[in-house]
N, C-alpha and C positions, 0 to 999 in steps of 0.2 A: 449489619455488617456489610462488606462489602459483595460478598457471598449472597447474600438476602437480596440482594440489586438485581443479581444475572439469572434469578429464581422466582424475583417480584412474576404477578399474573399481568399484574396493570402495564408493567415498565415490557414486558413477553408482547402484553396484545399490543401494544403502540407501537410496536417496532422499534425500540431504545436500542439494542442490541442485536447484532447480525453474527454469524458465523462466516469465517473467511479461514483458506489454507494457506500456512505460514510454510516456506521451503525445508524451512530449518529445525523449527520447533511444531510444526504439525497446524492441527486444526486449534483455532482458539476463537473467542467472544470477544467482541471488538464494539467498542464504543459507538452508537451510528449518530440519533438524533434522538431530543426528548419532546420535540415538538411534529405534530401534522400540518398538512399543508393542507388545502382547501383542490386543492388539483396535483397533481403526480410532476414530482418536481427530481429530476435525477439526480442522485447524489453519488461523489465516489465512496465505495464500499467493498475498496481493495486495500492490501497490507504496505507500508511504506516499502519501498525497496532496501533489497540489500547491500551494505556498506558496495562501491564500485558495478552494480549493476547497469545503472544507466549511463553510465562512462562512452561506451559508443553513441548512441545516440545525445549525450548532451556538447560530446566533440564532436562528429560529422552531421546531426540535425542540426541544431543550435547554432555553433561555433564553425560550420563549414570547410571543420578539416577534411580531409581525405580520409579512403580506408586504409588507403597501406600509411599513413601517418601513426594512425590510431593503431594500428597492426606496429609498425617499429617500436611505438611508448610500450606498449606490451613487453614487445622482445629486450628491451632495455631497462624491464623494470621498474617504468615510473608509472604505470598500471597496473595494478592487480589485476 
């Protein structure tokens, strides 16, 4: 079952499965990698963002709005 997966010893000791804190819904088991690398290879091992999270930074990093731009979409409601 799927249950049997997040409990395996072999899938535990390889590192298959990581622990990460979700804002909304708490602590949960998150998918990692079912393979090893031969050398320490970084991987991301954070939770996707939240629906309008990265709204700032993908309009003034990215898209090189301003902030009081990104501050007015807010006050106007086309930003959550």
């Amino acid at each position: 079952t799927a249950q049997d997966r997040f409990t395996d010893e072999h899938f535990r000791h390889r590192g298959v499965y990581e622990e990460t804190e979700h804002p909304v819904i708490g602590w949960e088991v998150v998918y990692s990698r079912p393979w090893q690398w031969s050398q320490e290879v970084e991987l991301v091992s954070n939770r996707a963002p939240l629906m309008g999270e990265a709204n700032e930074y993908v309009l003034c990093e990215l898209l090189g709005r301003s902030s009081d731009e990104y501050h007015r979409l807010i006050e106007e409601g086309v930003l959550g």
